[in-house]
N, C-alpha and C positions, 0 to 999 in steps of 0.2 A: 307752713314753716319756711319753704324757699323762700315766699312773698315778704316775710317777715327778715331774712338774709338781704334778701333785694334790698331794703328800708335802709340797711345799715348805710350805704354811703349817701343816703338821703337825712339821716337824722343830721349831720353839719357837714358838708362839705368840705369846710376848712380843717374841721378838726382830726386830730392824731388817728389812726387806725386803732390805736392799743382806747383812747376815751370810744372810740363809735364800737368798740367788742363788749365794754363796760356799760354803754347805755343799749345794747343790747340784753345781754345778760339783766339788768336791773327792769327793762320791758316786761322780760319774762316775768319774774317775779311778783313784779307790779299786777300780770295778770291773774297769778297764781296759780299756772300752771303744774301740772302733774310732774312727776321727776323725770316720766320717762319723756317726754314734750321736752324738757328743758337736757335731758341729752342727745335727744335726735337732731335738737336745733343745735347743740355744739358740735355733732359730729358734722351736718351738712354745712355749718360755719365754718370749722377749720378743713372741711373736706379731706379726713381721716377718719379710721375708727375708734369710738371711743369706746372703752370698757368702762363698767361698774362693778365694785366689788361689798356689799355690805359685808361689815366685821365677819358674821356666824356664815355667811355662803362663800363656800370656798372656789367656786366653779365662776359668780359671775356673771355678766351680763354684755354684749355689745353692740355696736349699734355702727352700721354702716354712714358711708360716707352721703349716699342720698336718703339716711335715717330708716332705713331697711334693719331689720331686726339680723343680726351674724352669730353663728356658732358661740356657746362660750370658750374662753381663748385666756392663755397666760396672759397676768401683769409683767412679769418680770422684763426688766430691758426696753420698757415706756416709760418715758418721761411721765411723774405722775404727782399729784397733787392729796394730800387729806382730807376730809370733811373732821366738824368740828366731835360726832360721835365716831370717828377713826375709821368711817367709811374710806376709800380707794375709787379713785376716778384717773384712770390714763387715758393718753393719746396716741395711737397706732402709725409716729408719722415715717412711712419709708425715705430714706436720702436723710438730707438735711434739716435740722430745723426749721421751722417758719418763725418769723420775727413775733409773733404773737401768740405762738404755739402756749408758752408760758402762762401767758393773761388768762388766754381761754379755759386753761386748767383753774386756776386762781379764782375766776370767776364762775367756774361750775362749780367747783367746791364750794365757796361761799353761797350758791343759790340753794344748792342741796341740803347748805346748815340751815340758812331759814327756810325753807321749806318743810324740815324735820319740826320744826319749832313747831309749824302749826298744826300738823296730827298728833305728835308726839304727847302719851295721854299724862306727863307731867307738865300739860298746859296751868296748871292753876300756880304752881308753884312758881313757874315760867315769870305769871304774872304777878306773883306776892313779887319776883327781885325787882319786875320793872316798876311798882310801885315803891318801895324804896329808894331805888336808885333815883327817881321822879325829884324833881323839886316844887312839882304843881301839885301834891295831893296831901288832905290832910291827917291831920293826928290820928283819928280813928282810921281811916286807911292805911296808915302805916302799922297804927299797934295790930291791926286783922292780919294787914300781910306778914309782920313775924310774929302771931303766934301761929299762923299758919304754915311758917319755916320754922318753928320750935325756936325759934332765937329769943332766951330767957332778956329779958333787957339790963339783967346786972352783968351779964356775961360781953365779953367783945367781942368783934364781927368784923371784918375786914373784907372791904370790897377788891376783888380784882378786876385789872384791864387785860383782857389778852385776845388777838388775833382770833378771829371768828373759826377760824377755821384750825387751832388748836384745841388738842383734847380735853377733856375737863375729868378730872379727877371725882371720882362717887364718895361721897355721899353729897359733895357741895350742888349748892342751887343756882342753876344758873340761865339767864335771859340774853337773847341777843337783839341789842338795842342800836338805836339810831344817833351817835352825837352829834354838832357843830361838826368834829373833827371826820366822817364816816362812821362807817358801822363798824361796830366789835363786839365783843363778850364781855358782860357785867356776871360775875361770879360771884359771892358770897361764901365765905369760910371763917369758921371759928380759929382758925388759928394763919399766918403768913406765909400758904404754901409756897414755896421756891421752886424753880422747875429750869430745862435749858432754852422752854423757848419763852419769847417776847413777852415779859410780863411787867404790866404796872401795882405794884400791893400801896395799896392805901393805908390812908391813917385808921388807927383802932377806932372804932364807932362803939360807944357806951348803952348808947338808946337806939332805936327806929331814927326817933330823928336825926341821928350823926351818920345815919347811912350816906343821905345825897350826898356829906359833905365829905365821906369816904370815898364817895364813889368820883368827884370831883378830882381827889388829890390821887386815883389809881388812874386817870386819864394823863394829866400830867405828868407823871411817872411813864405811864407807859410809852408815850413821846419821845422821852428822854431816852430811851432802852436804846442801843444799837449795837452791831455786831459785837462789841469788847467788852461791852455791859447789855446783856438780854433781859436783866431780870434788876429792877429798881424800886428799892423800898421808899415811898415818899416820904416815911419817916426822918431817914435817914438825909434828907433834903436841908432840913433844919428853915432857917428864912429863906432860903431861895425859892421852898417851896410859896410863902407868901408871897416873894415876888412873880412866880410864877402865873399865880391866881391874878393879880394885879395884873399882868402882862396880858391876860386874855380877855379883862375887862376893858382895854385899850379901846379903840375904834383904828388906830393906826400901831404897824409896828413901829418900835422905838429905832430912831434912827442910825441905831449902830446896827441893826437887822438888815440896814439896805448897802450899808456898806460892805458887813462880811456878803450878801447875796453880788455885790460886783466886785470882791476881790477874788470872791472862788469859782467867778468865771473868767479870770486870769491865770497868773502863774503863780497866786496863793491860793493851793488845793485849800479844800475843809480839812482831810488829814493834815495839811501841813501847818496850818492857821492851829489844831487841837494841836498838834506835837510843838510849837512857838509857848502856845500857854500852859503848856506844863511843864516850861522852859528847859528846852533838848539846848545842847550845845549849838552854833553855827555849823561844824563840820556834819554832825547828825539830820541837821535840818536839810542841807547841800547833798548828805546823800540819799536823803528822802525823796529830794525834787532832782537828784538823777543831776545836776551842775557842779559847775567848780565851786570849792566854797568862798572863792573872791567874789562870783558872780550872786551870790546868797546875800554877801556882804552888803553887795549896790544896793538890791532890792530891800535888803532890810534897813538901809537908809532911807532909803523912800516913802518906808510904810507907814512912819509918823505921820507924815504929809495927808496920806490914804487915808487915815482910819480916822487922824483927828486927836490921835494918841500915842503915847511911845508902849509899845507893849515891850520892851526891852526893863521898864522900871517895873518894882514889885504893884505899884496901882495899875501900871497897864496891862499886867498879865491877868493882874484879877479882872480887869473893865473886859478884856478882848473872853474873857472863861465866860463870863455873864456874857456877854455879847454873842457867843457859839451856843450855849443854854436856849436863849431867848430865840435867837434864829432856826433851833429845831423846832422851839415850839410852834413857832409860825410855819413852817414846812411842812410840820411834817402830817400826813393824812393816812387813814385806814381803808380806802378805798383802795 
């Protein structure tokens, strides 16, 4: 396990601390290690103690900082992270934070959910969602995997997108799969559960066959989700959700993607560029960005110039609304 620590600042050199803890933790995985491997290695990683806590054991589990097996020991008052069946994973760290203290948690959870996937003896069902969710397999595969979810095919089925490491609601079915975008949870439910945390709800699927395309339109969605909105019905998208779909069949983003990504590494935040297109007054904008509102004024003379557009007229608030849409789509990742 040290040897495997050692590697981390060998896997890139160049790259981020927070990516080389992330291609750690997915090493682990990749080898399929035991759960307790893959917390001795984050204890002797962030060199603190980590606790584990399954839902039904109340006492816990911990594990020292050179992966030495410690006394069981409270969660409370540790920074701590969920797994996606509502397991508890903290970090022991005395003083201050570490810069990556976060991740590490972030990424044990997530290893621990898939990890659970593969002993957990609702493997078959597991596999009926990822056959559906699939766009590679055919008719009789899918009609096997939902009568093996009882999903009548006159009845509706709604896929959801939500964070791997959110809980899942019983009696739904649910697989954690691998997108384009990172990994998340593919769920299936007969009806649009809503909840507070990060969910994409897809379009109604009729058949087997409208699953994929459910399950398509709950990624896109879930994308969309962010603090002010956690919870996004694709339905409720109307064409944008087409344009969406459109948008990721691209091979390049659409060139107003590259300009909001260089205005909101200036002094047009993304908050401030979202509060412009849902058109806040000049004073509101001025005291969003913390200035006088003469100095708001300048800038927002400029911005036509910027963008290419006047987002001051009723097209250019709608062109700059699409423009912040499309830009999270391209941002935003589950990793």
């Amino acid at each position: 396990m040290k040897e495997l620590v050692g590697r981390l600042s060998a896997l890139d050199p160049e790259a981020s601390e927070t990516l080389k803890v992330i291609a750690y933790f997915d090493r682990l995985v990749d080898g399929r290690v035991s759960a307790d491997v893959m917390l001795r290695g984050a204890a002797v990683l962030s060199g603190a103690p980590i606790g584990y806590r399954k839902g039904s054991d109340a006492a816990g589990r911990r594990f020292g900082s050179q992966g030495e097996d410690l006394h069981p020991g409270p969660s409370d008052d540790w920074a701590f992270a969920t797994t996606g069946a509502g397991d508890v994973v903290w970090l022991e760290r005395e003083g201050p934070e570490h810069a990556n203290d976060a991740m590490v948690l972030e990424r044990l959870a997530i290893g621990l959910s898939i990890l659970s996937t593969r002993v957990d003896t609702s493997a078959p069902s597991r596999r009926a969602v990822e056959v559906l969710v699939s766009g590679d397999t055919s008719d009789a595969e899918r009609d096997e995997a939902a009568h093996r979810l009882s999903l009548a095919a006159h009845a509706g089925v709604y896929a959801l997108a939500v964070p791997v490491t959110a809980p899942v609601r019983a009696p739904a079915a649910s697989a954690i799969v691998t997108s384009r975008f990172g990994t998340v949870r593919a769920v299936l439910s007969r009806e649009p559960v809503r909840g507070t945390a990060p969910c994409g709800i897809g379009t109604v699927a009729r058949s087997p066959a409208d699953v994929h395309a459910s399950w398509r339109s709950a990624l896109v969605a879930l994308r969309l989700a962010h603090a002010g909105c956690t919870v996004v019905d694709a339905a409720e998208l109307g064409p944008l959700l087409v344009l969406a779909e459109i948008e990721d069949e691209r091979a390049e983003p659409h060139p107003d993607v590259a300009v909001v990504e260089t205005l909101a590494a200036g002094h047009w935040t993304l908050p401030l560029l979202r509060a412009l297109a849902d058109g806040e007054s000049q004073r509101s904008l001025a005291a969003r960005a913390g200035v006088h509102h003469s100095t708001l004024g300048a800038r927002l003379q400029d911005l036509p110039g910027s963008l290419g557009f006047d987002p001051l007229t009723p097209s250019g608030r709608t062109r700059l609304d699409v423009a912040l849409m499309l830009h999270r789509l391209a941002t935003t990742r589950f990793d």
